[in-house]
C-alpha positions in Angstrom: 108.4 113.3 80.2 106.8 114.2 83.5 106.8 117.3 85.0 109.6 117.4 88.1 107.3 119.2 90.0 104.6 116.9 89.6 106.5 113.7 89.3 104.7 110.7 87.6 104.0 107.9 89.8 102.0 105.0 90.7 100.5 104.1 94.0 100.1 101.1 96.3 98.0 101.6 99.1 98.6 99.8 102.0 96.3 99.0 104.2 96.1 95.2 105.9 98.8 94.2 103.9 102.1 95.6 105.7 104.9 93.6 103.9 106.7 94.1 101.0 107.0 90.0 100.2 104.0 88.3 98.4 101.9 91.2 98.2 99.5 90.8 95.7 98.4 94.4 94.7 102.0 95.5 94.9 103.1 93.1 92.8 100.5 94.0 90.4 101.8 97.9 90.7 105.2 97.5 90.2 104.8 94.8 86.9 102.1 96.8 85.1 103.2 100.2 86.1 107.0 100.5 87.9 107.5 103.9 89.5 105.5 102.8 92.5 105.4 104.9 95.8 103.9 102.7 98.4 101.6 104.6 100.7 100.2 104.4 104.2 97.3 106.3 105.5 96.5 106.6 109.5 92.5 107.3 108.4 91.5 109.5 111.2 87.6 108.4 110.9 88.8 105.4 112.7 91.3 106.8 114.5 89.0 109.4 116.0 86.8 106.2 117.2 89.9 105.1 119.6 89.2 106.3 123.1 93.0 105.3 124.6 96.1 107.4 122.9 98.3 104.8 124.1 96.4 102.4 121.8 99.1 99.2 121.0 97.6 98.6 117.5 98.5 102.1 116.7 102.1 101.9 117.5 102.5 98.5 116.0 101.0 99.7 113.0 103.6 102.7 113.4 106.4 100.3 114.1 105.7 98.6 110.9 105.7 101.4 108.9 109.2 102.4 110.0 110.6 99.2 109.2 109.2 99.1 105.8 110.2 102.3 105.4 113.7 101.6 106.3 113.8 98.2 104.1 112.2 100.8 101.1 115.0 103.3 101.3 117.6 100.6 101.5 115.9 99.8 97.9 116.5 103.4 96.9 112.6 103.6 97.3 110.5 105.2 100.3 107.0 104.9 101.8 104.8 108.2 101.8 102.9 108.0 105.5 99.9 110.6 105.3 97.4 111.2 108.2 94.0 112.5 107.7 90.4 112.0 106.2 90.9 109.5 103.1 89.1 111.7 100.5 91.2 115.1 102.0 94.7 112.9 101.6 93.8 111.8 98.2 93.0 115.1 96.6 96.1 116.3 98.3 97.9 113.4 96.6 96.4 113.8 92.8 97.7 117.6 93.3 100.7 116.6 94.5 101.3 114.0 92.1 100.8 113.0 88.2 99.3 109.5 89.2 99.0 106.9 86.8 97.2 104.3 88.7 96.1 103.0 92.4 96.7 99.6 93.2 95.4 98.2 96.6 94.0 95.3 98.3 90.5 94.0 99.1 89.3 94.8 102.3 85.6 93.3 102.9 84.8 95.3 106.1 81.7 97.7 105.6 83.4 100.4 105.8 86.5 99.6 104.1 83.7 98.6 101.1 82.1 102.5 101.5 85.7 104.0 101.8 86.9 102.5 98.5 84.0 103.0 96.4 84.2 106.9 96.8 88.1 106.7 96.8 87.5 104.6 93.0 84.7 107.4 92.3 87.1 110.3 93.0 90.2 108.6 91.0 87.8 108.0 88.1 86.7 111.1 87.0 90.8 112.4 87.2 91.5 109.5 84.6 93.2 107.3 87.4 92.2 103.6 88.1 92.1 101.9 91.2 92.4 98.7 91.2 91.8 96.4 94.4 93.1 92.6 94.5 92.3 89.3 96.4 94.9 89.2 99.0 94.3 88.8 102.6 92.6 85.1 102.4 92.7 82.7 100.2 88.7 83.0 99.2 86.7 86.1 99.8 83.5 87.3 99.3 81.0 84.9 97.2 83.9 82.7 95.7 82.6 80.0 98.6 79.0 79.1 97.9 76.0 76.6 98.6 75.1 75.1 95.7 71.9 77.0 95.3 74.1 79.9 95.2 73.3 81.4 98.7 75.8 82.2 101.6 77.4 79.8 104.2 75.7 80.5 107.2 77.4 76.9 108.9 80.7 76.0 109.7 81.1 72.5 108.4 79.8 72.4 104.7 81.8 75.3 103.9 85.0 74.1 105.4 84.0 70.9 103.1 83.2 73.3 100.3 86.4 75.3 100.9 88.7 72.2 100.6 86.7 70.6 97.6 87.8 74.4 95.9 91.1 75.0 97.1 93.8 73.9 94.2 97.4 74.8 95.0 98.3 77.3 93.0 95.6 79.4 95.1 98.2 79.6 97.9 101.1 80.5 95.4 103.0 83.1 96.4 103.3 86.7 94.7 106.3 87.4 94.3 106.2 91.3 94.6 109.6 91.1 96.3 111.7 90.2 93.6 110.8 93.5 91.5 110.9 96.6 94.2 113.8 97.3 91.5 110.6 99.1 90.0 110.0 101.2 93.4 109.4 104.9 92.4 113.7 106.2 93.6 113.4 109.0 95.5 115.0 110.9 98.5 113.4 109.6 102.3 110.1 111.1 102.8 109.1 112.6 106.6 107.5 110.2 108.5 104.9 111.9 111.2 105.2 111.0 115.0 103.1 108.6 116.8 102.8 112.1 119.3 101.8 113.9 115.7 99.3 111.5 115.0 97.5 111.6 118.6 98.8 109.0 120.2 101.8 107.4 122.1 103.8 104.9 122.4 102.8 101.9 124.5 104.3 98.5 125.9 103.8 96.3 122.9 105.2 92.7 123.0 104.7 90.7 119.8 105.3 87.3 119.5 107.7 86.6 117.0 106.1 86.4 113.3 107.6 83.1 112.4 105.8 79.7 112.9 107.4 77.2 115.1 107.0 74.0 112.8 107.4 72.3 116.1 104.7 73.3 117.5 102.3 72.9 114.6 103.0 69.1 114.7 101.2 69.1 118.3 98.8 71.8 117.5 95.4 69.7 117.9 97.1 68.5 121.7 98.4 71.7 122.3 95.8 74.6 121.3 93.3 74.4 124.2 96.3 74.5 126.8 96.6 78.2 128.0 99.6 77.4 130.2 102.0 76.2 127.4 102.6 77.8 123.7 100.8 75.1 122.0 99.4 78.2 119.2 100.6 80.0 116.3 100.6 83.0 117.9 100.5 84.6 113.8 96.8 86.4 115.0 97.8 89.8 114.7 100.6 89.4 112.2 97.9 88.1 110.0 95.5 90.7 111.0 97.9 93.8 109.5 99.2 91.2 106.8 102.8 91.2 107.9 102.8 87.9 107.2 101.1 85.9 104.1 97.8 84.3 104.6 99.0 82.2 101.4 102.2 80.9 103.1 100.1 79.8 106.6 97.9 77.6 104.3 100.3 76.1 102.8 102.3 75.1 105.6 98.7 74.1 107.7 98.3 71.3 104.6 101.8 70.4 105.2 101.8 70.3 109.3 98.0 70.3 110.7 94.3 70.4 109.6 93.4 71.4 112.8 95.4 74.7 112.4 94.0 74.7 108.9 90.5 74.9 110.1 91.2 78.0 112.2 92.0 80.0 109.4 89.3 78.5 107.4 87.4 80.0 110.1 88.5 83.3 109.8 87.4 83.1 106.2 83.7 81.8 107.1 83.5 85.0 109.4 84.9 86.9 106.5 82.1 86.4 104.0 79.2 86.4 107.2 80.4 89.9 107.5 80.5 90.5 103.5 76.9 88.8 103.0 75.4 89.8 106.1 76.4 93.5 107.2 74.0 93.7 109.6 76.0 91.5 112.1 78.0 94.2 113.3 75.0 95.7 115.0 72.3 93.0 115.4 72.2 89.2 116.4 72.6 86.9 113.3 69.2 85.3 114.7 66.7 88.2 115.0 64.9 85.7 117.7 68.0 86.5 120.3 67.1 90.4 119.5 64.6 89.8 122.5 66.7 88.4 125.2 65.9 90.6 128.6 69.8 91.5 129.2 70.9 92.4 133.0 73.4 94.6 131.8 74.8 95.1 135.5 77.3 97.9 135.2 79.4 97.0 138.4 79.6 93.6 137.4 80.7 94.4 133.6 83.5 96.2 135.2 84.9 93.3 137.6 84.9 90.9 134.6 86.9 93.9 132.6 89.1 94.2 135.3 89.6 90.7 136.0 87.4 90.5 139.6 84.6 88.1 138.9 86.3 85.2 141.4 86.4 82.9 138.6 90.0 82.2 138.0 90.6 81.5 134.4 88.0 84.4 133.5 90.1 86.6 135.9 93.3 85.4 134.1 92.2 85.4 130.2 90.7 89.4 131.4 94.0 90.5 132.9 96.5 89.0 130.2 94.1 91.0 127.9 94.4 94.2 129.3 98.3 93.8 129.9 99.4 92.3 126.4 95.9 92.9 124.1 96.4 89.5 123.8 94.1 86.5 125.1 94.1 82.9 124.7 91.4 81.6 122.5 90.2 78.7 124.7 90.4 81.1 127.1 88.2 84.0 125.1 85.4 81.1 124.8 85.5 81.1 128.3 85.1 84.7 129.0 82.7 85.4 126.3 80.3 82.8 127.7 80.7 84.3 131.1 79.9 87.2 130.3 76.8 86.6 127.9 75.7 83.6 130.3 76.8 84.2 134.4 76.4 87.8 134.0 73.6 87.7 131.0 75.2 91.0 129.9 74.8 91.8 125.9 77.0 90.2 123.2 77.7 93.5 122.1 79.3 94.9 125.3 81.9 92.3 125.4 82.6 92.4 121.6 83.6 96.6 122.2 85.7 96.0 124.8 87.9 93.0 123.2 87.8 95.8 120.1 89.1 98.1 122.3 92.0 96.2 123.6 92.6 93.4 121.2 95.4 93.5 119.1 94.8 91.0 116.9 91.3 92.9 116.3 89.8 91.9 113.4 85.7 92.8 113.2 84.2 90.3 111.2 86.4 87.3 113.5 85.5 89.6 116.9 82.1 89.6 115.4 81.6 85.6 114.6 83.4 84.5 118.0 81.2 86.6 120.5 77.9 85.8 118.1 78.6 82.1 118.4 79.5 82.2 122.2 76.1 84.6 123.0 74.2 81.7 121.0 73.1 84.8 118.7 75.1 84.1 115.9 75.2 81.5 112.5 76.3 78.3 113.5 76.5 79.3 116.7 76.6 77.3 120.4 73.0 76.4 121.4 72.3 79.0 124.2 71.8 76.1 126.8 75.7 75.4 126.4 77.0 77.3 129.1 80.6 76.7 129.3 81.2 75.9 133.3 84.5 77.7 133.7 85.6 76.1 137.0 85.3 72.8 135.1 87.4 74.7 131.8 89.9 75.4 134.4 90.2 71.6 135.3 90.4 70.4 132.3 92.5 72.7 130.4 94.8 74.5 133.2 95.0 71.9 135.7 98.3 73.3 136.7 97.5 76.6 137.2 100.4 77.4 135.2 98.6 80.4 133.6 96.1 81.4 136.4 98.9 81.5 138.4 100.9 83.8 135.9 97.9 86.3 135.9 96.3 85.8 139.0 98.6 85.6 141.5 96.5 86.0 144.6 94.4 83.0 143.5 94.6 80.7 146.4 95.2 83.1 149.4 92.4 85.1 151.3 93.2 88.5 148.6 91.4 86.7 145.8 88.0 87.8 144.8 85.1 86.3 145.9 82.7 84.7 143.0 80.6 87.8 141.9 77.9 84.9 140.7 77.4 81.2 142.1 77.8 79.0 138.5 74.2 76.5 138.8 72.2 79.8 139.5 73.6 82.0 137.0 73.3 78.7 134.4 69.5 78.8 135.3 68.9 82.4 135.3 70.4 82.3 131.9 68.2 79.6 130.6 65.4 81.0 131.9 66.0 84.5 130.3 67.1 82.9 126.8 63.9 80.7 126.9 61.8 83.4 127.6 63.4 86.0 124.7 62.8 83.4 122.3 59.3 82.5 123.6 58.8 86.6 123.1 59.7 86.2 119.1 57.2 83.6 119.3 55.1 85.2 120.6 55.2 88.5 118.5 54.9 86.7 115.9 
């Protein structure tokens, strides 16, 4: 019998997996072990790294968490939310509680990779496993592969490669749902405070997490079109895993392969990122290591604020910073702007979209601003340089959304163009040819 005072439990620990329905690990946790106390931890090493308290991922996150936490206790169960370093929490935790197992989900970030290993380390010399499951794609890791046994480093082939894999039952759900009757019962735990945690609340606006069917029947028309909701808008549902990656797949085979190939994307930036850590710091290319970058501080700050005179790079800047959402056509824009027009470093733009994007996700933040710099694998060739007045033709010709962000646009308060487009094209050729002809040289 266990000890009242030390009651016997296992855990799940939630991390980018906020649901309770078709969750892997959980599922796994509540067959093989019942008396399951889901847990959430706000990890203060990267909380500490957020600059703005009134950070919208944080209170979304929090949001969650109270909803879960309600649906739990209507189950007779309850969620345990801790706050803190994750080594401090779980020594608390194995003192707290007689724990007979961790269950959790892969995460493939660096240091998600670092974090578990001395979580695993710690629960193994108590006597507790900790075991981690496949849950936030549909393949992870190495489970894609060239044939000589080497990493994707281009698009294409492992889209091919990922469809020739894919069976099915790979996107069948877990149906962790239909046995929370194993939830550990227990009384409401104390939840702390957004204010408790260091932060506050914000004004977060999620689009709904359901997919307009719809809409995914016109997706390939509809997704470049900033002014209409021709997307799936699931981008930071997916990122937390309040929604299934599983159940998006299967209903991209049933509605559109175009949508399909945007999540296959994700999962190609997935395994860069797992098979090539050094991304997060350095260009994919070593050559691009040597581009001469202008890195003009006043003109970094008009394309943050949305100032550059270049209306859809204006709009995509300014719906950013007032939704921490941005169009992707429109982030392609941006990020080519910034790396070509203003040759300011890849890396400046990725922090600041990690700073305000809620749909933040490192390894597709990562990929997307490494492919527009020309830096990345299977990147654009650094002479594309996307024209944006002609992006703003073609894909807004309306103004319907530069008009919803940029309201000025059109009357003598808008901003003059901070760069003339041919010249800034050149000057970027110029100092991309030259960084490259420097590798060259050096070597």
């Amino acid at each position: 019998m266990s000890n009242p005072e030390r009651p016997q439990i296992a855990i799940h620990w939630l991390r980018r997996d906020l649901r309770l329905e078709d969750n892997h690990g959980l599922l796994r946790g509540l067959e093989e072990h019942g008396e399951v106390l889901p847990l959430f931890i706000f990890d203060t090493t990267i909380l500490d790294r957020l600059e703005r308290k009134n950070d919208r991922r944080v209170d979304h996150i929090h949001r969650t968490l109270a909803a879960l936490k309600t649906k739990l206790e209507g189950l007779g169960g309850t969620l345990l939310v801790m706050h803190g370093e994750p080594m401090e929490v779980w020594k608390e935790l194995t003192e707290r509680f007689a724990i007979l197992a961790v269950t959790a989900n892969h995460d493939h970030e660096p240091y998600a990779l670092e974090r578990d290993a001395t979580v695993a380390a710690f629960l193994g010399e108590r006597g507790i496993p900790f075991r981690t499951y496949k849950d936030i794609s549909i393949f992870e890791r190495s489970e894609v592969m060239k044939d000589d046994g080497g990493p994707y480093t281009v698009f294409t082939p492992y889209a091919r490669k990922w469809k020739a894999l894919f069976t099915p039952e790979m996107a069948a759900a877990f149906p962790s749902e239909e046995r929370l009757d194993r939830l550990w019962q227990h009384a409401p735990l104390p939840m702390p405070t957004l204010d408790r945690i260091g932060f506050s609340a914000t004004d977060l606006a999620l689009p709904p997490a359901h997919l307009d069917l719809d809409m995914l029947a016109h997706y390939a028309e509809t997704r470049n079109l900033p002014g209409v909701l021709g997307t799936s808008r699931m981008s930071t549902h997916l990122r937390f895993g309040a929604v299934s990656p599983r159940a998006l797949v299967r209903q991209a085979f049933l509605s559109s392969e175009t949508w399909l190939n945007e999540l296959i994307w994700r999962e190609f930036f997935m395994q860069v990122l797992y098979h090539f850590p050094s991304v997060v710091d350095h260009a994919f290319k070593p050559a691009y290591e040597h581009i001469a970058w202008r890195n003009n501080e006043s003109e970094f700050a008009a394309w943050c604020e949305g100032r550059t005179g270049y209306p859809l790079v204006d709009a995509g800047m300014r719906e950013l910073a007032a939704t921490g959402l941005m169009h992707n056509r429109v982030r392609m824009v941006t990020a080519s702007f910034l790396t070509k027009h203003l040759l300011i470093d890849w890396r400046w733009g990725e922090a600041w979209f990690a700073e305000l994007l809620l749909d933040f996700e490192l390894s597709s933040n990562n990929g997307n601003w490494q492919w527009a710099a020309g830096t990345g694998c299977d990147a654009a060739p650094y002479f594309r340089v996307f024209n944006p007045t002609l992006q703003q033709e073609r894909f807004d010709s309306r103004l319907t959304y530069v008009k919803r962000w940029v309201p000025e646009y059109g009357n003598a308060n808008y901003a003059a163009p901070i760069v003339v487009h041919k010249i800034a094209r050149d000057r970027a050729l110029a100092a991309y040819a030259a960084g490259l002809a420097e590798k060259v040289a050096l070597h």
